[in-house]
C-alpha positions as CSV (number, residue, x, y, z in Angstrom):
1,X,-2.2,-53.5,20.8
2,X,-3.7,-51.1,22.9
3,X,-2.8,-47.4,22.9
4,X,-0.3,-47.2,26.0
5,X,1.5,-49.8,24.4
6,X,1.5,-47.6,21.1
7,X,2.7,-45.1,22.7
8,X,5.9,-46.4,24.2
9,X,6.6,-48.3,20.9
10,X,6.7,-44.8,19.2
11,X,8.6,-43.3,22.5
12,X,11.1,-46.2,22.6
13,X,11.4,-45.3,18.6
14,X,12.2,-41.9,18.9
15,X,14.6,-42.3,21.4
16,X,16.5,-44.9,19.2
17,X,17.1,-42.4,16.8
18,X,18.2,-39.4,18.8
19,X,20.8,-42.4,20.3
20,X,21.9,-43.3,16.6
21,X,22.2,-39.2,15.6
22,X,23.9,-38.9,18.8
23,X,26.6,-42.1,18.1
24,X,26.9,-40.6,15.1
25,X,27.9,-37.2,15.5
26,X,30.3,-37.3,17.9
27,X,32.1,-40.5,16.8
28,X,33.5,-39.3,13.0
29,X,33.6,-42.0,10.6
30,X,36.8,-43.5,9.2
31,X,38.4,-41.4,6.6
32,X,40.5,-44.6,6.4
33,X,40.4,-48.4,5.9
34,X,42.5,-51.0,7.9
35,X,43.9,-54.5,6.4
36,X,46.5,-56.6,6.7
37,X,49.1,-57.9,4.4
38,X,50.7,-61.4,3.7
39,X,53.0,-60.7,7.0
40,X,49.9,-59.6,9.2
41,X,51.3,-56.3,9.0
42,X,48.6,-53.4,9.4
43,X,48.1,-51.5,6.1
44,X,46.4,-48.3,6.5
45,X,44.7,-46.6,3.2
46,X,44.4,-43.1,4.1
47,X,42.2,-40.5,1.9
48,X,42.9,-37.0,3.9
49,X,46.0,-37.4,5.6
50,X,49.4,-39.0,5.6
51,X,51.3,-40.8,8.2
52,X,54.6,-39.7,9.7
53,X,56.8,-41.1,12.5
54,X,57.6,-38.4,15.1
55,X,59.5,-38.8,18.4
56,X,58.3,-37.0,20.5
57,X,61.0,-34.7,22.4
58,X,60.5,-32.7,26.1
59,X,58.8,-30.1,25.2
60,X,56.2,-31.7,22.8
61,X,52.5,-32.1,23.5
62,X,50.3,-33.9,21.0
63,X,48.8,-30.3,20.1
64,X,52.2,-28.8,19.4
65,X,53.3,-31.8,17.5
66,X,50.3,-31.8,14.9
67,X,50.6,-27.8,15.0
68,X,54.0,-28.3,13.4
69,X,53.1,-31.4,11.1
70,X,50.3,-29.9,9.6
71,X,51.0,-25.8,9.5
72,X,48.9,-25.1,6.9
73,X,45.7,-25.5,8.9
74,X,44.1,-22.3,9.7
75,X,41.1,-24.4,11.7
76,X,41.0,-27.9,12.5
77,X,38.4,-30.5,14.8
78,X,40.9,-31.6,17.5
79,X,37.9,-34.4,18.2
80,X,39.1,-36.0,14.7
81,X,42.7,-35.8,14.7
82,X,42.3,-37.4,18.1
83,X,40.6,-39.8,16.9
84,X,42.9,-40.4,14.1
85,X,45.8,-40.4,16.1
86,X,44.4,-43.3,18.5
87,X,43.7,-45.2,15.5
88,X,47.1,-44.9,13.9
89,X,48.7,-45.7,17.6
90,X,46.2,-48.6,18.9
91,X,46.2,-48.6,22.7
92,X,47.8,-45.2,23.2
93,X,45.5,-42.2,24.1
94,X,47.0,-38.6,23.3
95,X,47.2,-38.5,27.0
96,X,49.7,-40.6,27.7
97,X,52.5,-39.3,25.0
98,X,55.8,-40.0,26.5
99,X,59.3,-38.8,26.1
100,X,61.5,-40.2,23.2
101,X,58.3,-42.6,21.7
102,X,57.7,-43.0,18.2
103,X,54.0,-42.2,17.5
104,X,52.3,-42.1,14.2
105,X,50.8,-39.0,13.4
106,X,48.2,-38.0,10.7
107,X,49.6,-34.8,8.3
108,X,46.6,-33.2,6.9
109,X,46.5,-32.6,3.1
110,X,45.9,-29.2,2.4
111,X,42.7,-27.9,1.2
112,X,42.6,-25.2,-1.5
């Protein structure tokens, strides 16, 4: 192996992990598992957050709608409840909420 060779292995390397720190900072891990019961219902373990059912009414946006589920957060990462709200609703992004829907929505447990 000569040494331009060498060099793009270790240039093909690096970028590889930039790529990987990259994947993994903006997508959070799962703070919950998925599985299926005996009726191929979707079971969801949750370790931060419960699930409620809210319709969603007129005036409701997905940011007012967690701001009133979860009032006790002072700061929050709107990039993870995001994401945990499109894993709870499969196939439905925040941005297409509609009028009298029945969404899942992640409340927060409450950090002391």
């Amino acid at each position: 192996m000569n040494g331009f060779n060498k060099l793009l292995l270790f240039i093909f390397f690096i970028f590889l992990l930039y790529s990987i720190k990259i994947d993994l900072s903006i997508t959070p891990p799962l703070n919950h598992s998925t599985t299926h019961n005996e009726n191929n219902e979707k079971v969801i373990s949750e370790t931060n957050f419960t699930v409620v059912s809210y319709k969603m009414k007129q005036t409701d946006t997905f940011i007012s709608v967690i701001d009133q589920l979860n009032p006790h957060l002072k700061k929050y990462d709107l990039n993870k409840m995001v994401y945990d709200f499109e894993n709870l609703n499969p196939n439905i992004e925040v941005s297409q909420l509609q009028i009298e829907e029945i969404y899942l929505f992640p409340v927060y447990k409450k950090v002391n």
